[in-house]
C-alpha positions in Angstrom: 0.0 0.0 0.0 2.8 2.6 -1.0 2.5 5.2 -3.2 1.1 5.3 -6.8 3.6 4.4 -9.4 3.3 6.5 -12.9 1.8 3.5 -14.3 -1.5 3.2 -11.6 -2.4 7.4 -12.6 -1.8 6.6 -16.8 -4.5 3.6 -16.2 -6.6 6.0 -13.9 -7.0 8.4 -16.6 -7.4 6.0 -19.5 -10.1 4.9 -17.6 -11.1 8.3 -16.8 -11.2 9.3 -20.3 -12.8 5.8 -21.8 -15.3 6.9 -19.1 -16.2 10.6 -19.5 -14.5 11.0 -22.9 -12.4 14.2 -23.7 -14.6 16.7 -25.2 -16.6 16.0 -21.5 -13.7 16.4 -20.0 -12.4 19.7 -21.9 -16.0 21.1 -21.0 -15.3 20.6 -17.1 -11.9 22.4 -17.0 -13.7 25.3 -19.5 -16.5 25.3 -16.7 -14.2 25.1 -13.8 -12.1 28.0 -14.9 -14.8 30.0 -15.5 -16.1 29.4 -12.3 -12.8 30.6 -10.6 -12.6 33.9 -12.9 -16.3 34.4 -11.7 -15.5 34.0 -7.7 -12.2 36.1 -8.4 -14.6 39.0 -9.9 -17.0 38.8 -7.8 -14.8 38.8 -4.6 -13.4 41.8 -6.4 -16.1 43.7 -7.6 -17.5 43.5 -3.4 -14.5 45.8 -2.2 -14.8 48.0 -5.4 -18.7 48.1 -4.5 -19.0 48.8 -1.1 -17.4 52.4 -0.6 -19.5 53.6 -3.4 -22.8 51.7 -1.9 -21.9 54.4 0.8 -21.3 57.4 -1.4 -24.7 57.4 -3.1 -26.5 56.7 0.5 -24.4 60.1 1.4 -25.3 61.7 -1.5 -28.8 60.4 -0.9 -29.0 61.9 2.4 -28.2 65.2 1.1 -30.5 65.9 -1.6 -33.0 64.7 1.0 -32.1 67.1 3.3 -31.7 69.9 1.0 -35.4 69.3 -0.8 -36.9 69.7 2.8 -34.9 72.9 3.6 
């Protein structure tokens, strides 16, 4: 029960790819990247949204104020 030689992975994905075939399996790594590039954005575009979230509720605020005034 050592490790796995090169031969035991080559056999895992020849059965991998008999299995799912390649054109699946170039559809999961397109899908996966893009899911990565999406949670890279969108833990990006949170910081880049927030301080202006808090600008317009400022800005907001004062036109408020200065319609009642």
């Amino acid at each position: 029960m050592g490790s796995f030689s090169i031969w035991h992975w080559l056999i895992v994905l020849i059965v991998v790819v008999l299995v799912f075939g390649t054109k699946k399996l170039g559809n999961v790594g397109s899908d996966l990247g893009k899911a990565v590039k999406g949670f890279k954005d969108g833990v990006k575009g949170e910081d880049e949204k927030s301080p202006k979230a808090d600008e317009q509720k400022t800005i907001d605020v004062e036109t408020k104020d200065k319609s009642t005034h």
